[in-house]
C-alpha positions, 0 to 999 in steps of 0.5 A: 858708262862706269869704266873700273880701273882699279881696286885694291885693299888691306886688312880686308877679310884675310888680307895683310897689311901690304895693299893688295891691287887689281887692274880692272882694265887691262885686258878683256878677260881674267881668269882668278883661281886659288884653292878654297879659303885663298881668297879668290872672291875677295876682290869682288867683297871688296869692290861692293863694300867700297860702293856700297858699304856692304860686301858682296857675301853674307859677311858681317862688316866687323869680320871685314877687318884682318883678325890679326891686325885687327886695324887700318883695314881700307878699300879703294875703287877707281873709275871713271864716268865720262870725263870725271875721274872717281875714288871712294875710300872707305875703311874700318878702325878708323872708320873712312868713307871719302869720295874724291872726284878729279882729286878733290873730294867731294864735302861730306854730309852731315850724315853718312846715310846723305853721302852714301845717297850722293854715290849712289843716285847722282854718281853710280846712279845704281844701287847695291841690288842693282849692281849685283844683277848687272856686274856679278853672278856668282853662287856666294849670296847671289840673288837671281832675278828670278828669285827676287820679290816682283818689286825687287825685279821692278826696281832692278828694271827701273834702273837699268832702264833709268825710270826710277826717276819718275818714282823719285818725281812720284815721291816728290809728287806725294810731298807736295801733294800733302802740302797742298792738302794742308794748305786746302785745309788751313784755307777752308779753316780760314774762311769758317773763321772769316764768316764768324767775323762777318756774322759777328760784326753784322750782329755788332752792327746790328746791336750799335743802330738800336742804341738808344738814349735809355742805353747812355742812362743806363751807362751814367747810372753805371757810371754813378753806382761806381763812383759812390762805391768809390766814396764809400771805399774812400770813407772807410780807408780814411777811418781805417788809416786814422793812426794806423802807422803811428800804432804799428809802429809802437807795436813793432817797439814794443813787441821788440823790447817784450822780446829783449826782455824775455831773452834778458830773463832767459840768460838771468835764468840760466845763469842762476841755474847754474849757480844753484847746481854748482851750490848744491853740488857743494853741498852734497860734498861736505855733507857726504865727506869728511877730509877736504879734497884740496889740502886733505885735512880732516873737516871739523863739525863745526866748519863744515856746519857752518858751510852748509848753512851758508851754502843752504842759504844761498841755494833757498836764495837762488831757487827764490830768484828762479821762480820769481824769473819764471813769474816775470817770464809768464808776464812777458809771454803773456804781454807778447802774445798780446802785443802780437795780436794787436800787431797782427789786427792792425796789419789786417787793417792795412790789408783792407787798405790796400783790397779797398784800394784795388777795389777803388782802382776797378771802379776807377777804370770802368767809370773810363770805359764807360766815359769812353763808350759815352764819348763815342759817336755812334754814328761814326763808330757805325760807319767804321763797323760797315767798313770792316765788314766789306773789308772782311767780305773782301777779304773772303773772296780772296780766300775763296779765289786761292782755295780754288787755284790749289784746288785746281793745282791738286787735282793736276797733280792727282792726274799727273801721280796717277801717270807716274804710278808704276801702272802709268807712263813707267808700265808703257816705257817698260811695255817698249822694252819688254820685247827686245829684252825677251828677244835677247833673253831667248838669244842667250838662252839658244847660245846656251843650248837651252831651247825655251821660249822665255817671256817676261809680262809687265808685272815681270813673271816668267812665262816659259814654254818648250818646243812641245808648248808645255808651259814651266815656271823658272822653279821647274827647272834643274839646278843647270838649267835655271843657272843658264837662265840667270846667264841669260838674264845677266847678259840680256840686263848688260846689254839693256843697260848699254843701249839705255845707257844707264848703268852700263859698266865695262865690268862682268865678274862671275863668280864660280859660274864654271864650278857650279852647276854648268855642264860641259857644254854650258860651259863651252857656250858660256866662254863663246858668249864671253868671247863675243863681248865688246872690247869694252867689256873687261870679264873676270872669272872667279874659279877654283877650276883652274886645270879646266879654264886655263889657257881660255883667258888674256891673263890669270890671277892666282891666289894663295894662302901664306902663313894664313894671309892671302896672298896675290901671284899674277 
């Protein structure tokens, strides 16, 4: 049984930085009123947000956090299961999720997901649905179980009466159950492969008995077609290597010095260029100017004629010297090219080399391979195949052994997930409860003054009839009437809980039960149900009525709203 003892928060929804605590255990029944907005059903947000992450309202988890604050929101829930003592921490902005047990927290997993799961099947051993159609009936994004999808409802039995389990194996089943038929299909593959083999080496066998003598000629024949093929290779690579490096090399020297000297003419090229350009240059000066431009006399006919003959001279010169550069440059251009086509011709010769060479190779390692196959005996080599073969039956039959054997392991596992579908073994344990649960069902529904007779089937649809056996749906009913129904239900699936010992917890919160819509004697026969629950049983009522419901309860709870922070009066 989970026993809550305390719950208490800060930043959370409109609640300051000052942490706000609730005794979850300290007397039979609560009563929590306030006006609207004043915070009321917070404590009830703030228990299911610490379990399960979620808060009990249709709330966005990032307007969890205080609006003002905006930080350090944390929610904190005690309780204990048996002799282990429990706390879960969680918070937003910094994100926290601790679970301790007996003051040690438990090591978190790499994933939240994996530590939620930890809190959830192995700890609270319920689940958010759950938990709300046990612990909370409330108006705010309350569910009923009658308006829940027939799986949900399913679920929701499957915990109380602590049967998931078998769906848990039923998945584990599934898992294994895939395996298998893996491990069937690699084991079938396996054995097609064996029977090739077998069949393949019974033809080897087969081929190696007919060999023949004409079969070993016909290998000598091979082996002497490749060696005169080597000869031959060998004849032309010697023709071929006849002073080969010795010409490369000279070719290499030469072309390198060609180079040299095409490079010597391109620099003497350039330098007489420019010695043209600078004369010709002085030549234009002294034929388009009259005053010198360094010490500004005037230039006499016959200086300046005598300097434009000498500079005229000197640039017929040069021009000379250029072609005849030029006409050098063409012969070594030429000579190049011609060296390079002799050094690419000899090269090509070292190719050949070096194909004719691999050639040799090949024809060297099949005269090998045919020496070797030569070499064998092929009566040995026969005995050795047979071998292999009854090693390859063997080897078959033990595939054929196994194939059986998971077989087998499949096909009971096949019976055994068809008794844990939610047709098999889950459908007759809830067969057993389904008539103490419907029992109870009517029980609560009488108490409440609502005079129908209630059954649920196996597959959990309602089956309503009256007094005058006119048969209804849970939807054909008044607002008030289908709440006494989800009463019913609520205190049926606590008293369920508790006899299974399952999810059976202390805590029964009802959230603006009274203020909805209950009548005045609804209201009356739910307080006496209240009243005779166990002294286990620890029930708080969230209401903002509280003129009508004050004085019906152990102790009182009053919230209010200061300067927009809700607020806790005890």
């Amino acid at each position: 049984m989970i026993v809550f003892k305390k719950v208490k928060w800060k930043n959370f929804l409109s609640t300051g930085n000052a942490f706000t605590e609730i005794d979850l255990n300290r007397t039979k029944s609560t009563l929590i009123v306030g006006q609207n907005g004043s915070g009321k059903s917070t404590m009830l947000d703030a228990i299911s947000f610490s379990l399960f992450g979620k808060p009990h309202r249709s709330i966005n988890k990032n307007q969890l956090i205080n609006s003002v604050n905006q930080k350090n929101c944390v929610v904190e829930v005690e309780f204990s299961i048996g002799k282990s003592e429990y706390k879960i921490v969680r918070g937003i902005k910094p994100g926290i999720f601790e679970i301790w047990q007996n003051g040690k927290m438990i090591n978190q997993s790499s994933h939240a997901r994996e530590y939620q799961k930890i809190l959830e099947q192995n700890i609270l051993k319920l689940n958010h649905k759950s938990f709300h159609q046990v612990v909370v009936l409330g108006s705010s994004s309350f569910i009923p179980f009658m308006q829940l999808p027939a799986g949900h409802r399913r679920d929701v039995i499957e915990d109380l009466l602590d049967i998931n389990v078998f769906s848990k194996m039923n998945v584990i089943l599934r898992e294994k159950q895939n395996v298998l038929k893996d491990q069937l299909k690699d084991i079938s593959y396996n054995i097609d492969i064996t029977q090739n083999k077998i069949d393949t080496q019974k033809k080897y066998i087969r081929d190696i008995t007919v060999l023949t003598e004409e079969n070993k000629k016909e290998y000598e024949l091979r082996i002497h077609e490749s060696q005169n093929s080597i000869d031959e290779l060998q004849t032309k690579n010697s023709e071929l290597s006849l002073g080969l490096d010795e010409s490369i090399r000279e070719s290499e020297e030469r072309l390198s010095a060609l180079h040299d000297k095409r490079q010597a003419l391109m620099l003497g090229g350039q330098d007489r260029q420019t010695t043209l350009t600078n004369v010709r240059k002085r030549i234009e000066f002294f034929e388009k100017n009259e005053v010198c431009s360094v010490c500004e006399q005037a230039i006499t006919d016959s200086h300046k004629h005598a300097i434009l003959s000498t500079a005229q001279q000197e640039a017929n010169s040069l021009q000379s010297e250029c072609r005849e550069i030029g006409t050098k440059g063409t012969s070594v251009e030429k000579e190049i090219s011609e060296t390079g086509q002799l050094l690419q011709s000899l090269r090509s010769k070292v190719s050949e080399l070096s194909e004719n060479n691999m050639q040799i190779s090949n024809f060297q390692k099949q005269i090998k391979e045919y020496q070797l196959h030569l070499k064998k005996d092929v009566g040995a080599d026969l005995e050795k195949a047979n071998i292999d073969l009854k090693d390859m039956r063997l080897s078959k039959e033990k595939l054929l052994e196994t194939k059986l054997k998971v077989s087998e392991e499949y096909s009971y596992n096949t019976a055994m997930a068809e008794m844990l579908k939610d047709t098999g073994i889950k459908t007759k344990i809830i067969k057993q409860y389904l008539p103490p649960m419907n029992k109870l069902i009517n029980q609560y529904l009488q108490i409440l003054d609502f005079f129908v007779h209630f059954n649920l089937d196996e597959s959990f649809q309602e089956t309503i009839r009256s007094r005058h056996r006119d048969e209804f749906t849970y939807e054909s009913f008044s607002e008030g009437e289908k709440q006494r129904i989800d009463l019913a239900l609520l205190f049926t699936w606590r008293q369920i809980a508790k006899m299974k010992n399952s999810v059976a917890t202390n805590l029964l919160i009802l959230d603006e039960t009274f203020d909805s819509s209950l009548d005045h004697d609804g209201v009356e026969n739910l307080l006496k149900i209240l009243h005779t629950l166990s002294d286990q049983t620890n029930t708080f009522v969230i209401s903002h009525k509280g003129d009508i419901l004050d004085g019906k309860f152990e102790s009182k709870i009053e919230f209010r709203k200061d300067k927009n922070f809700s607020k806790m009066a005890a």
